[in-house]
N, C-alpha and C positions, 0 to 999 in steps of 0.2 A: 590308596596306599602308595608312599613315596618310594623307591627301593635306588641303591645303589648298585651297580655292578659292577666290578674292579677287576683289573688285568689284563692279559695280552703279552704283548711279544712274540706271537708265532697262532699261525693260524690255528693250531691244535689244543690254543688257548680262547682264542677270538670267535672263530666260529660256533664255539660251543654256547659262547655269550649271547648269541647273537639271538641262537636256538632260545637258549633263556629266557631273553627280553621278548623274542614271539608270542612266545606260548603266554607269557606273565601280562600281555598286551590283548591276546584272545580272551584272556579271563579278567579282562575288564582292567590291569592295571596301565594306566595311562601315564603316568609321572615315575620314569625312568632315566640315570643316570647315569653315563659309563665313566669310567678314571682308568686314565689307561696311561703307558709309557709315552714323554715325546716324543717322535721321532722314528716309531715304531706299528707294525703295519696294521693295530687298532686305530688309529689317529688318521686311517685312512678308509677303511671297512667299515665301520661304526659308523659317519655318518653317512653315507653309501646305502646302509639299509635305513637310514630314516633315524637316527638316534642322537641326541646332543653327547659329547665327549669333552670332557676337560684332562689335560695331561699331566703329571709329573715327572720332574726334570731327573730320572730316578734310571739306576744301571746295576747292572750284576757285578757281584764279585770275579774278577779274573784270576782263576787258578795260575796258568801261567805266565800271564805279565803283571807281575806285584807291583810296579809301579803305576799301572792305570788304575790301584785301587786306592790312592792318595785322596781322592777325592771322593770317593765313597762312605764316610764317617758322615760328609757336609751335606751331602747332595740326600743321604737318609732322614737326615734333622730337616733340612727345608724339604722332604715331601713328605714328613711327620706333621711338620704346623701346615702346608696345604691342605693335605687332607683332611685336619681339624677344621680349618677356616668352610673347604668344602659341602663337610656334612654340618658342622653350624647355620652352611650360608640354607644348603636343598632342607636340613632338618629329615632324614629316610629312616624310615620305619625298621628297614631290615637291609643287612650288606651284603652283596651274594659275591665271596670273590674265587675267581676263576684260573687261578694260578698266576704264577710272572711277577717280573719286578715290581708292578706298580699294585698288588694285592695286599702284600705285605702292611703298608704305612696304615692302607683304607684299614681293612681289617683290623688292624691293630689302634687304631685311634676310634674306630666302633667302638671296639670292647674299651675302654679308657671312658667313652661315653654312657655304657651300658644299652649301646644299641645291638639289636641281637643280629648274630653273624651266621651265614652258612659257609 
C-alpha cells in the first residue's frame, strides 16, 4: 500500500505525522510519502525520522497584512498542479492529511482523482 501524508507548519501538525507513518510502517506499510510546506519545520523533521518529503511552495492567508496575500491566488494554483504531478508521479492508494498549508492542495487534488482521503 502506497499512502501519502500531507502537512505541517508547526509541530502540533508534524509530529502527529510522524506518529502516523510509524505505526502505518509497523503494520507492514513501507511506501510512504510526506508533502509538506517549503521552508517549514516538516522539511526538517521528516526526513530526520527516516521519511522522503517533497515541498510546496504554498503559505497562509494573512489576516493582517493584506498585501502579503497578493501572491497567494499563484502560489495555490502552482501547488494545486504539484500536487497533481505528485500523486500521478508516487500513484497512493490513500491521503492522510494532517492539517496546515500544504494539506489542503494534496487533499483536494486526491479527491479530483477519486483517491480516498482521510
Amino acid at each position: 500500500m502506497k499512502i501519502i501524508i500531507s502537512g505541517g507548519g508547526s509541530g502540533g501538525h508534524v509530529y502527529p505525522a510522524i506518529a502516523i507513518a510509524n505505526a502505518l510502517k509497523e503494520k507492514g506499510v513501507n511506501d510512504i510519502l510526506f508533502v509538506g510546506a517549503n521552508g517549514k519545520i516538516e522539511m526538517e523533521k521528516v526526513p530526520a525520522a527516516g521519511y522522503d518529503i517533497v515541498g510546496l511552495n504554498i503559505s497562509g492567508f494573512h489576516r493582517k497584512e493584506i498585501l502579503r496575500n497578493i501572491l497567494f491566488p499563484f502560489k495555490l494554483l502552482g501547488s494545486l498542479m504539484k500536487a497533481r504531478k505528485i500523486i500521478d508521479k508516487f500513484s497512493p492508494d490513500v491521503v492522510v492529511g494532517v492539517g496546515g498549508f500544504a494539506s489542503g492542495p494534496v487533499l483536494k487534488m486526491a479527491q479530483w482523482k477519486k483517491i480516498p482521503t482521510l
